[in-house]
Every structure is written in structure tokens, then in C-alpha cells.
matplotlib code that plots the C-alpha trace (Angstrom):
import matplotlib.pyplot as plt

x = [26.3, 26.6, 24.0, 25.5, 27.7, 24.2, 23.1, 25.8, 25.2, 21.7, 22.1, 24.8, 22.8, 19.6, 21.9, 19.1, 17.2, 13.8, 11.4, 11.4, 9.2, 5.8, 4.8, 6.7, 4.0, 5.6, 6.9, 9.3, 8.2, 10.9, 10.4, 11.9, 12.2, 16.0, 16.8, 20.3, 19.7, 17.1, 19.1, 20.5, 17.3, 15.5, 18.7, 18.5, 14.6, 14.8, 17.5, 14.4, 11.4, 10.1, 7.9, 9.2, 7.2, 9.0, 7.3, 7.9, 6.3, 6.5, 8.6, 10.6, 9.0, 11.5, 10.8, 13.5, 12.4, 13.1, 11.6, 8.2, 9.0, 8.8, 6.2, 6.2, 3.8, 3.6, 2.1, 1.1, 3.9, 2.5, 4.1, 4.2, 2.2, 4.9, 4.6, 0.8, 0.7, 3.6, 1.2, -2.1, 0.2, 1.9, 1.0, 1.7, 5.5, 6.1, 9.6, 10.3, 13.2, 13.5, 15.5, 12.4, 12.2, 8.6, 7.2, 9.3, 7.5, 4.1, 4.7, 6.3, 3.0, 2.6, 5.8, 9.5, 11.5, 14.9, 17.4, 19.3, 22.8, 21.4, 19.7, 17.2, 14.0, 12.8, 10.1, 13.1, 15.1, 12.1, 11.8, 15.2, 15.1, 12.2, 13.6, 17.0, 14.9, 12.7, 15.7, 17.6, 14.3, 14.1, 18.1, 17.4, 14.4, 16.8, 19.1, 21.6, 23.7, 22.9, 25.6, 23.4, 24.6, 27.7, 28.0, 27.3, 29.6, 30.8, 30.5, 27.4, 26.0, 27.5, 25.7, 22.8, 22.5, 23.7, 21.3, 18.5, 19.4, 19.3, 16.1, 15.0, 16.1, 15.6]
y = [-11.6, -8.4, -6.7, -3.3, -4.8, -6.0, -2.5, -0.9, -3.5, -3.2, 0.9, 0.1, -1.7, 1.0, 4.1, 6.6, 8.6, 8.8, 11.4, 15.1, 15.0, 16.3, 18.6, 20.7, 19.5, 16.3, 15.1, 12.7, 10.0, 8.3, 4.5, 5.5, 2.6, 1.5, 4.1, 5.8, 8.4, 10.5, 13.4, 13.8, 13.4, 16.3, 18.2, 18.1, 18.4, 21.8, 23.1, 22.4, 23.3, 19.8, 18.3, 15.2, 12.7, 10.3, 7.1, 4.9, 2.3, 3.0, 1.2, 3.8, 7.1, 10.0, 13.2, 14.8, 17.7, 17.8, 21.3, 22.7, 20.8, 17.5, 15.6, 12.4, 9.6, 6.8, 3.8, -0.1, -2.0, -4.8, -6.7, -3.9, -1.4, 1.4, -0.3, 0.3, 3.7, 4.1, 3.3, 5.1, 8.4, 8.4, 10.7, 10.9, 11.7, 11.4, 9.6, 7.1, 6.5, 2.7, -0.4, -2.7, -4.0, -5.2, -1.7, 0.0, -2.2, -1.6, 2.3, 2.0, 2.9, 5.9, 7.5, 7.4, 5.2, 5.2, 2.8, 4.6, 3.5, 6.2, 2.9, 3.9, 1.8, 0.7, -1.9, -2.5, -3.9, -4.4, -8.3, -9.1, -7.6, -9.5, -12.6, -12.2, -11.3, -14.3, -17.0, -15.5, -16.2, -19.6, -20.4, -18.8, -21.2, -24.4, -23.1, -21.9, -18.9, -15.7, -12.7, -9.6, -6.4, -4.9, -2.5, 1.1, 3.9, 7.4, 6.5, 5.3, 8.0, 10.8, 8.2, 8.8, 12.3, 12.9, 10.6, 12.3, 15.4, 14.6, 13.1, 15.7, 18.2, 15.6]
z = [-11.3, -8.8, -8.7, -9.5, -12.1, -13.7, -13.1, -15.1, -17.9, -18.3, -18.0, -20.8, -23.3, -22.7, -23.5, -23.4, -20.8, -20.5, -22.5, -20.9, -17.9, -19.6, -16.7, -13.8, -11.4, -10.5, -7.1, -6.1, -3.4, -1.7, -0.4, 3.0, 5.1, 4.1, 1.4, 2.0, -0.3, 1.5, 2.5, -1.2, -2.7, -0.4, -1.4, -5.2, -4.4, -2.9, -5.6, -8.0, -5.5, -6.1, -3.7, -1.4, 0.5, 2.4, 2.5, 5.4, 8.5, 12.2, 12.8, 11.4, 12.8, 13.2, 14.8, 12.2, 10.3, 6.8, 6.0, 4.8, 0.6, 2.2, 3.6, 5.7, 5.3, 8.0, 7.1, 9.1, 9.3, 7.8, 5.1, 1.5, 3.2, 2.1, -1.2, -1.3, -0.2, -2.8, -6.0, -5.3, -4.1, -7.7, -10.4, -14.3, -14.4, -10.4, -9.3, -7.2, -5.4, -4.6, -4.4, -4.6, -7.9, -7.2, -6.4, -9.6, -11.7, -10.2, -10.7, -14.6, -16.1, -14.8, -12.9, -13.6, -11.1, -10.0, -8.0, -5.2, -6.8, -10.0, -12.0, -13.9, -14.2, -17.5, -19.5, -21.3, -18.2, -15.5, -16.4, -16.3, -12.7, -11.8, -13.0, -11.0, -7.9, -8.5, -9.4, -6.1, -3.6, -5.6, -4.3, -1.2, -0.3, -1.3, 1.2, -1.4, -0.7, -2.7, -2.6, -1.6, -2.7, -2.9, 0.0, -0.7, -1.7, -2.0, -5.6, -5.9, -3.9, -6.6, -9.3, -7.7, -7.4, -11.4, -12.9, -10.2, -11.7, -15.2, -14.5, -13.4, -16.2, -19.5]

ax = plt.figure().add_subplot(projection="3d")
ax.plot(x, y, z, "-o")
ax.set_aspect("equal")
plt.show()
């Protein structure tokens, strides 16, 4: 199955956001390395004077400047090092932007987490991720072919930036 067709299901079958964020002191922590929603997310985090820090290794340092909301955290480039920094940054009611199902379900417990195509996280749908992830790495070690992702759109990008937004206003 495609991964964003199995994204669309499983956002199908949940049919309900999350409860109202409990506080207005949240942040949103991107995992940076590979995410192609950084520039919408610092957007729709200004619009809302929400806090951004960009999680990411050295491997990829930029000199950009994202302005004063957002802050930029470097990390080893070891092997889940952005992962690590990740969970002990996150806060009751925080978001997380990533497409590492792995480091959603680490943060679950305590912060709200988000895929980049606008997929919300869930209990409800974490182990069926997991699983998929897990059966594919399984295939991939037998020397199998797995489909990655579909590549990314226009319209996955405006998915992204509604469900952010209702996130952020539920």
C-alpha cells in the first residue's frame, strides 16, 4: 500500500482531531534534517507568534536566517541524534513536525505530532505505522523491493499547512 494512500485511510477511519491544545505556551519543533515543510511551518508559526526550533545535524548547517521566533538547534551527526534532542526538548502540548514514525511515537505521550503530508499522529494509528515501517526494513534486508513514497506535492504541501492550522486552533 502507498504510503499516503495509507495515510488518507488511517486519517479516514480516525475522523477526529485532537483535544484543544491545553495551554498557549507550546512550541512547534521541527525534525529538520529532510523536512520540506520548514518554510510553511515558520510561516503559519509567526501568523500565531508560536515559537520554532528547527532541529537538525551538521551535516546540515545553514547560515539562513529564519527570524528572531525561531531557533536552530545543531546536533552530532550520529545515527538519531536529532531524534534524541527531539524528545527531551518536548513539552506537554508541543508539535512535532516529522516523517519518522519512530520519533512520533516516542513524543505521543506528551506532544502532538504531525506528518509533513498534514497526517496526524495518533495511539490509535501509531502501531499500524510501526508495523508497516518494520515489515518494509524486514523486505528490504531479504533484498526485496519496497516502493518509497510517493513523491511530494503542491497538494500535499496545502494538506499540510490546513491540518497545521487546525492544530493549531482545535
Amino acid at each position: 500500500m502507498k504510503i499516503s494512500v495509507m495515510h488518507s485511510y488511517l486519517n479516514s477511519i480516525e475522523n477526529k482531531w485532537p483535544k484543544k491544545l491545553q495551554s498557549d505556551n507550546f512550541k512547534i519543533i521541527i525534525d529538520a534534517d529532510s523536512s520540506p515543510v520548514v518554510h510553511e511551518t515558520i510561516k503559519v508559526a509567526s501568523l500565531y507568534k508560536i515559537p520554532v526550533y528547527l532541529v537538525k545535524d551538521y551535516a546540515h548547517y545553514t547560515t539562513s536566517d529564519y527570524g528572531e521566533h525561531v531557533t536552530t538547534l545543531y546536533v552530532d551527526t550520529a545515527s538519531d541524534s536529532a531524534d534524541y534532542k527531539i524528545a527531551a526538548l518536548i513539552q506537554e502540548n508541543d508539535i512535532v513536525v516529522t516523517g519518522d514514525y519512530g520519533l512520533a511515537s516516542i513524543v505521543l505521550h506528551k506532544a502532538r505530532a504531525i506528518h509533513h503530508t498534514g497526517f496526524l499522529y495518533s495511539a490509535q494509528n501509531i502501531d499500524t505505522l510501526l508495523l508497516t515501517r518494520h515489515i518494509h526494513h524486514e523486505s528490504r534486508k531479504r533484498n526485496k523491493r519496497v516502493k518509497g513514497p510517493s513523491k511530494y506535492t503542491e497538494m500535499d504541501r496545502k494538506q499540510f499547512i490546513k491540518c497545521l492550522e487546525q492544530l493549531i486552533k482545535a
